[in-house]
C-alpha positions as CSV (number, residue, x, y, z in Angstrom):
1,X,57.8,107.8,67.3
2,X,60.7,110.0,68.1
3,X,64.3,110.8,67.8
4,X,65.2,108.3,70.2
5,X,63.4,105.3,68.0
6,X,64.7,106.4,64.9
7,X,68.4,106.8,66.0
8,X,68.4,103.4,67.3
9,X,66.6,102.1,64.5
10,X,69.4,103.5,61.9
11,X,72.1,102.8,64.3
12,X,70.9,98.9,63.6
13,X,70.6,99.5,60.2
14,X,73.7,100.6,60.1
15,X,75.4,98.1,62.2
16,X,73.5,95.0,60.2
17,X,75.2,97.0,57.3
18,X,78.8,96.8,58.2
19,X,78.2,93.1,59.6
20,X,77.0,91.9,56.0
21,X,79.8,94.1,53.8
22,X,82.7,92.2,56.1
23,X,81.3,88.9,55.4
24,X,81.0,89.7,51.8
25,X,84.9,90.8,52.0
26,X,86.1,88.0,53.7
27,X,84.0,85.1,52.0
28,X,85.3,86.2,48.8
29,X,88.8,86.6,49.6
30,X,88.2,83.0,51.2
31,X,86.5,81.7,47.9
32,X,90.1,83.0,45.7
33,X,92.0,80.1,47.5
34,X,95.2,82.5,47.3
35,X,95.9,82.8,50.9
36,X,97.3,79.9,53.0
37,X,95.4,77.8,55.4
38,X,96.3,79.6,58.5
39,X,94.2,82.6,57.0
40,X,91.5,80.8,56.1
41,X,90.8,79.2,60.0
42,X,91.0,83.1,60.9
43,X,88.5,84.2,58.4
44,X,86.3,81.4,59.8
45,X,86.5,82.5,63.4
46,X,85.9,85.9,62.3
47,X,82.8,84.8,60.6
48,X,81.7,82.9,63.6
49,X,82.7,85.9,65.6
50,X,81.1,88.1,63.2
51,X,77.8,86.3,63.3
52,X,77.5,86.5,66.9
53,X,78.0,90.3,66.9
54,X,74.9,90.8,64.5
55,X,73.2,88.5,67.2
56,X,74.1,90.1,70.2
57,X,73.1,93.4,68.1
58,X,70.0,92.5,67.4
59,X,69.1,91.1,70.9
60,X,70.4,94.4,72.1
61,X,68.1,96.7,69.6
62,X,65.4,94.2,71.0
63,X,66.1,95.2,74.6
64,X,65.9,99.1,73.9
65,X,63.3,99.0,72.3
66,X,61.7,96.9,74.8
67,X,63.1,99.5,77.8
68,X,62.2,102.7,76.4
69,X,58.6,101.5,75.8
70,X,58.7,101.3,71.9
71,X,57.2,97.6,71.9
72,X,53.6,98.7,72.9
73,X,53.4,101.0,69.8
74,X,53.6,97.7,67.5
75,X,50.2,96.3,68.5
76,X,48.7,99.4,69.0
77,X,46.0,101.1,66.4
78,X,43.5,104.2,66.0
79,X,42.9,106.1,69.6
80,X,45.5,103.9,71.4
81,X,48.5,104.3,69.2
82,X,47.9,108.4,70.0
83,X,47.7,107.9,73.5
84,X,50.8,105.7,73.7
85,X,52.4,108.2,71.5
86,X,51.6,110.8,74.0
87,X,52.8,109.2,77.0
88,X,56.2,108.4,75.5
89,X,56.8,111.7,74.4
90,X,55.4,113.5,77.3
91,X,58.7,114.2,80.3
């Protein structure tokens, strides 16, 4: 694997991070019941919004992943898994 994997890999991570800590925030603001109504429809399109993102994230990790020839190395094993290795790393 190389820098390429891993950056995407902890970009995700990251990404799936900040997806989950806003819809932490904003279900329990939602949950107080101390803002009006017209708030709580906006949190709920933001939610809907929000889980669509993480979708569209993932799909697009998915993709890369797919592109830049990382899929092959997740059914490889032994002999193969170095030869794969060595023709994604090699220019």
């Amino acid at each position: 694997m190389n820098l390429l994997f891993w950056g995407l890999t902890i970009g995700l991570a990251g990404k799936i991070l900040l997806v989950i800590g806003v819809l932490l925030a904003h279900n329990q603001i939602a949950h107080e019941h101390k803002i009006d109504n017209a708030v709580l429809k906006s949190f709920k399109k933001e939610k809907i919004i929000t889980i669509l993102g993480l979708l569209l994230i993932i799909i697009g990790y998915l993709m890369e992943v797919y592109f830049y020839g990382f899929a092959q190395m997740l059914t490889c094993s032994g002999v193969e898994c170095a030869a794969n290795l060595g023709a994604l790393l090699s220019p």
